[in-house]
C-alpha positions as CSV (number, residue, x, y, z in Angstrom):
1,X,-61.1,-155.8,-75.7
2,X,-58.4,-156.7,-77.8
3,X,-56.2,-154.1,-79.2
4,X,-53.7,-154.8,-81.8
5,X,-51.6,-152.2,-84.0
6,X,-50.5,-152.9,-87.0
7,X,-48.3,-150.7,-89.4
8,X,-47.6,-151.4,-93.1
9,X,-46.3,-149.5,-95.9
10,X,-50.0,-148.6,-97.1
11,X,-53.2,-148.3,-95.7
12,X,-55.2,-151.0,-95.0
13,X,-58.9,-150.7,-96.0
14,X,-61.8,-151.5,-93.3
15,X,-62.6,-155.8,-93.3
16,X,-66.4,-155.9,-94.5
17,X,-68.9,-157.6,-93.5
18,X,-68.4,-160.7,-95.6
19,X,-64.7,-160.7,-94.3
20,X,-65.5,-160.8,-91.2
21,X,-67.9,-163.4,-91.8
22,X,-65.6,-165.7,-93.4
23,X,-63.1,-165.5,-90.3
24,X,-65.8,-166.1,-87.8
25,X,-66.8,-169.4,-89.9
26,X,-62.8,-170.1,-90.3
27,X,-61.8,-169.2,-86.7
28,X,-64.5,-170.1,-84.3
29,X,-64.6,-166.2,-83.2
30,X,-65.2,-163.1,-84.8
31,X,-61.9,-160.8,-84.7
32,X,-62.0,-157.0,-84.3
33,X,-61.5,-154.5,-87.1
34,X,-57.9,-153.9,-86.1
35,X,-57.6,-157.6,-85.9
36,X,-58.9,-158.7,-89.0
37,X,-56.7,-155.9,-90.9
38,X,-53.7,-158.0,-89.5
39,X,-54.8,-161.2,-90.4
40,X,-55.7,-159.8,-93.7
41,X,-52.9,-158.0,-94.4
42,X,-51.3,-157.8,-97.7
43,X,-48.3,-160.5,-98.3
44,X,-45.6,-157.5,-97.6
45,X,-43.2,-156.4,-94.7
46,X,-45.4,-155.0,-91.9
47,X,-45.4,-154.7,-88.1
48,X,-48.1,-155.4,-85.7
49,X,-47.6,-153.9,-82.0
50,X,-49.2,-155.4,-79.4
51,X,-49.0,-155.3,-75.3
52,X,-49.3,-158.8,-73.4
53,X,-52.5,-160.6,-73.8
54,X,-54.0,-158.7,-76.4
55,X,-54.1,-161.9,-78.4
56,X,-50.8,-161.3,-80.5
57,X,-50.8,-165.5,-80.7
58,X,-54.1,-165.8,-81.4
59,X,-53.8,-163.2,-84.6
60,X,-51.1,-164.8,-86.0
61,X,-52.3,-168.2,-86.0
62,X,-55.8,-166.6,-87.9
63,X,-53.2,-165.2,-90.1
64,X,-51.7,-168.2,-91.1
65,X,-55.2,-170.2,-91.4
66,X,-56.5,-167.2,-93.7
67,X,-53.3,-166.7,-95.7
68,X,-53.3,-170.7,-96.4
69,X,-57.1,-170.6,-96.8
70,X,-57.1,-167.5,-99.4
71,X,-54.6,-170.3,-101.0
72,X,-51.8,-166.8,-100.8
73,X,-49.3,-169.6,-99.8
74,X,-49.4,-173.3,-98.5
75,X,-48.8,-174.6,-95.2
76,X,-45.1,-175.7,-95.6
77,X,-44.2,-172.2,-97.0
78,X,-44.7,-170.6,-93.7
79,X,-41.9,-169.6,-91.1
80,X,-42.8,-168.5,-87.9
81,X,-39.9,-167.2,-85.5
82,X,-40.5,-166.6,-81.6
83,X,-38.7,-165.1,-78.9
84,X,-39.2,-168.6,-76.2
85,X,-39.8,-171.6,-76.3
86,X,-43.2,-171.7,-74.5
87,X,-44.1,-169.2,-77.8
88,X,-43.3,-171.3,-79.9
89,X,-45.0,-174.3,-79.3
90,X,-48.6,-172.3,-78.4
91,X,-48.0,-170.8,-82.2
92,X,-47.2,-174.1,-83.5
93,X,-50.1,-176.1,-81.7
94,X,-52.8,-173.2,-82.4
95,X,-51.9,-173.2,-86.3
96,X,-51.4,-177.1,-86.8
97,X,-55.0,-177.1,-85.0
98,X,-56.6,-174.3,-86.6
99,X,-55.1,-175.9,-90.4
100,X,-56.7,-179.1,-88.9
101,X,-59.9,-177.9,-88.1
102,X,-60.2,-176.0,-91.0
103,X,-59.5,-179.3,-93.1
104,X,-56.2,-177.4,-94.6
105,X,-53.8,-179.7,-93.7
106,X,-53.8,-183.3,-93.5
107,X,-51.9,-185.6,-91.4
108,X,-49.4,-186.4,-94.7
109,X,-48.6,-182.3,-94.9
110,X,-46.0,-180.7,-94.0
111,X,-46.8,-178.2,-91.5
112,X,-45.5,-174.9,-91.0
113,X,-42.1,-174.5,-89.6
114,X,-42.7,-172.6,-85.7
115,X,-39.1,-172.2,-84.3
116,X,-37.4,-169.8,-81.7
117,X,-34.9,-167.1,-83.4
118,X,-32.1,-169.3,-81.5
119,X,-33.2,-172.6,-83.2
120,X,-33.8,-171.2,-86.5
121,X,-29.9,-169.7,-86.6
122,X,-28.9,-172.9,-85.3
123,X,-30.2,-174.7,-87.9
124,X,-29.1,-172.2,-91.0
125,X,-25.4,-172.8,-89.3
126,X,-26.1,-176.9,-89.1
127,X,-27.4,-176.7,-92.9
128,X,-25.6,-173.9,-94.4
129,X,-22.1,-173.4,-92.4
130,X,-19.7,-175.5,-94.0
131,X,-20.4,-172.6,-97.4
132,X,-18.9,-170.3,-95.5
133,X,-16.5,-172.3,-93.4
134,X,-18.2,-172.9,-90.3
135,X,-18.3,-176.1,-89.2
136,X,-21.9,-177.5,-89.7
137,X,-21.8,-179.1,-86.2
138,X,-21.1,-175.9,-84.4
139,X,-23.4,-174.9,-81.6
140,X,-24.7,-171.5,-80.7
141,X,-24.4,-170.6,-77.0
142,X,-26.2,-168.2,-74.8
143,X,-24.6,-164.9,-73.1
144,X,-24.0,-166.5,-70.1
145,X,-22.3,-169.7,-71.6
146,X,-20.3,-167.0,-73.7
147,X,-18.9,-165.5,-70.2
148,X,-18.4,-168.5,-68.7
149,X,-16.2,-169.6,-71.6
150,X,-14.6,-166.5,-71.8
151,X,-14.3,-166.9,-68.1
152,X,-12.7,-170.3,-68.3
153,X,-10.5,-169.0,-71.1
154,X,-9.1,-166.5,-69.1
155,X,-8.3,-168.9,-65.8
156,X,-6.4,-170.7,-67.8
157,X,-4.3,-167.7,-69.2
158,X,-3.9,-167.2,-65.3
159,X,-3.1,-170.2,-64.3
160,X,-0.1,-170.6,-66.9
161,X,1.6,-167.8,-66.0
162,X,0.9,-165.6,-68.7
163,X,-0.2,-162.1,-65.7
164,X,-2.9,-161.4,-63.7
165,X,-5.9,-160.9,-65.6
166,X,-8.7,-158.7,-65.4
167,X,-12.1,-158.8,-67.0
168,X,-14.3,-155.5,-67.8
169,X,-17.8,-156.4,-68.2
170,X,-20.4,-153.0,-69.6
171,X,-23.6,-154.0,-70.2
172,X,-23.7,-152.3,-73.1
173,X,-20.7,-153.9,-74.9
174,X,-20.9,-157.0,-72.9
175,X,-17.5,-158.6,-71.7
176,X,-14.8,-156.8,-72.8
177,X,-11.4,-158.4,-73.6
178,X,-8.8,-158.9,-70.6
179,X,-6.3,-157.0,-70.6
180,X,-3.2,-157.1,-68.1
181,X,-2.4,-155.2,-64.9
182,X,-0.5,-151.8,-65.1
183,X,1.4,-153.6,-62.6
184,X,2.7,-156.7,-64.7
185,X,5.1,-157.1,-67.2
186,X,4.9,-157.3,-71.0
187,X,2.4,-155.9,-72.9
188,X,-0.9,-154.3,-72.2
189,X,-3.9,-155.7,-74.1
190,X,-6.6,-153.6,-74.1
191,X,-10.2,-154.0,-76.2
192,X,-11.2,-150.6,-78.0
């Protein structure tokens, strides 16, 4: 079976018979108990813990079906935020069908928005940036475009004559700042 843990700031009662009714007609399965009390949930800050296929996609996309459904909020209200790309769009196909199937959206709607934490920032910088003096057309970049830029940076500090440089990486800071050889002159630069 499917085990799913879910934590809110109350607890949740038991889904009854009826409830589960309703999601089995809305769904196309029947959800457990623990399920249902995450689909169910109250509209309020909660967390639901769950280990690889235990059906964490499948229990979000009922969510969003019953939450739009219940008529708690419409399609277009929803924001859901993945970790990958290969998360995002199986969250994004399962609820556009499931709002489909369950005649809740029609091909004129807007759907809800499914993006990856990455894409979602990126956007909010593209949109919102320029308030805050960040230029709209900026681009977020991985870790390992970060060191490489940092790493290209640097060469070039090199290359002009400016002292050996050295780079500290700690995988708990990340890349550190460079900072110049005991043995070289002028100052020494040093990240705290």
């Amino acid at each position: 079976g499917e085990e799913v843990t879910m934590t809110t700031s109350r607890p949740e009662p038991q889904p009854t018979t009826q409830m589960l009714d309703q999601m089995t007609e809305l769904f196309g399965f029947r959800p457990s108990d623990e399920q249902a009390r995450a689909i169910a949930a109250p509209l309020e800050p909660s967390v639901i813990i769950a280990g690889a296929g235990t059906g964490k996609t499948t229990v979000m996309a009922a969510r969003v079906t019953w939450l739009v459904a219940k008529g708690l909020v419409r399609a277009d209200q929803v924001l859901g935020l993945t970790f990958t790309r290969k998360a995002t769009a199986e969250l994004r196909t399962r609820v556009g069908r499931n709002l489909t199937k369950a005649g809740l959206l029609q091909p004129d709607d807007q759907e809800p928005t499914v993006l990856t934490y990455d894409s979602f920032a990126a956007n909010l910088v593209s949109e919102f940036g320029a308030w805050i003096g960040v230029d709209p057309a900026a681009r977020l970049i991985s870790d390992a475009r970060c060191v490489q830029v940092a790493l290209d940076v640097l060469s070039g500090t090199f290359r002009e004559g400016l002292g050996k440089t050295e780079v500290a990486m700690n995988s708990q800071q990340g890349p550190l700042f460079p900072s110049q050889s005991a043995g070289d002159s002028g100052p020494a630069h040093r990240a705290s």
